[in-house]
N, C-alpha and C positions, 0 to 999 in steps of 0.2 A: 504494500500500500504506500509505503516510503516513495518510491523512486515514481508510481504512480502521480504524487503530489509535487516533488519536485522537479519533472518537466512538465507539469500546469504551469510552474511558476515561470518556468523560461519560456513559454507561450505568453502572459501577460509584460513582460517586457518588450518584446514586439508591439502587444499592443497601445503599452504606454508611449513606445516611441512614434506610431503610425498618429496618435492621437496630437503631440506635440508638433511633429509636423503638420499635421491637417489643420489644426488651430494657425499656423504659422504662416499661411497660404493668400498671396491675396492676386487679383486678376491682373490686378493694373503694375505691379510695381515686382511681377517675379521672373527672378534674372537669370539666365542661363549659368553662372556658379549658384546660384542657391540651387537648382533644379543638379547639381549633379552633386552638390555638398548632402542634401536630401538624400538622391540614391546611393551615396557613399554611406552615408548613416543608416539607411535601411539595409546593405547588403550586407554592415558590420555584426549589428546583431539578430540579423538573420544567420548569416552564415555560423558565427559564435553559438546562433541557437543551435544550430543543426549537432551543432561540432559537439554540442553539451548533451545534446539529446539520445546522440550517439551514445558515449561515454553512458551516460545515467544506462541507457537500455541495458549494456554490457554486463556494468558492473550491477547493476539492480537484477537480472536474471541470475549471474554466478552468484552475487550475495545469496540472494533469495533460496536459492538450491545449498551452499555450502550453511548458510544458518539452520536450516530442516537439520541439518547431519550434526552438526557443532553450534550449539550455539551461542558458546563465546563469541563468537566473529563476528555477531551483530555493531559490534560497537566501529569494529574496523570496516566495516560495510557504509555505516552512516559519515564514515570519515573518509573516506571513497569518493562516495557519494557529493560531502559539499564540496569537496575538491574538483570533482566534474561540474558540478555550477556555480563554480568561480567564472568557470569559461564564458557560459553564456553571462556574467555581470560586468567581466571585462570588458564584453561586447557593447551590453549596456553602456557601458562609461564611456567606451570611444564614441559612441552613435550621441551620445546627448553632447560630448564636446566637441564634435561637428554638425551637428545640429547649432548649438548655441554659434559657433564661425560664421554658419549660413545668414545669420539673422543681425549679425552687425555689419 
């Protein structure tokens, strides 16, 4: 159920980023570097997401199957685990500080 909830979360970061740029948008005054500071910020934590998604799936299967057997290694599962969605917050932080560039 762990690793279930933890790539929810790197789902919602995408959408917080799609949201700050869509708020950011305006007809009359958007520039071809904002339009591609944008898709640099969306394919950042996109791609970060994917990379994290991955990771979680990996180790959230082998966790999942080696805790049934042992289940000391829960704790090293959940530590695994944040470690794989550092990725996608890293992502995060690049996309909002290019984001923020886009808009001065």
């Amino acid at each position: 159920m762990i690793p279930v909830v933890m790539a929810g979360v790197i789902g919602i970061y995408g959408l917080i980023i799609a949201v700050i740029i869509g708020s950011g948008i305006s007809a009359d005054s958007y520039t071809s570097f904002d339009g591609f500071a944008h898709l640099g910020a969306g394919l950042s934590v996109g791609l970060s997401g994917l990379a994290a998604g991955i990771a979680i799936g990996i180790v959230g299967d082998a966790g999942v199957r080696a805790t049934a057997q042992q289940p000391k290694l829960f704790v090293g599962m959940i530590l695994i685990l944040i470690f794989s969605e550092a990725l996608g917050l890293y992502g995060l932080i690049v996309a909002l500080i290019v984001q923020t560039k886009a808009s001065s």
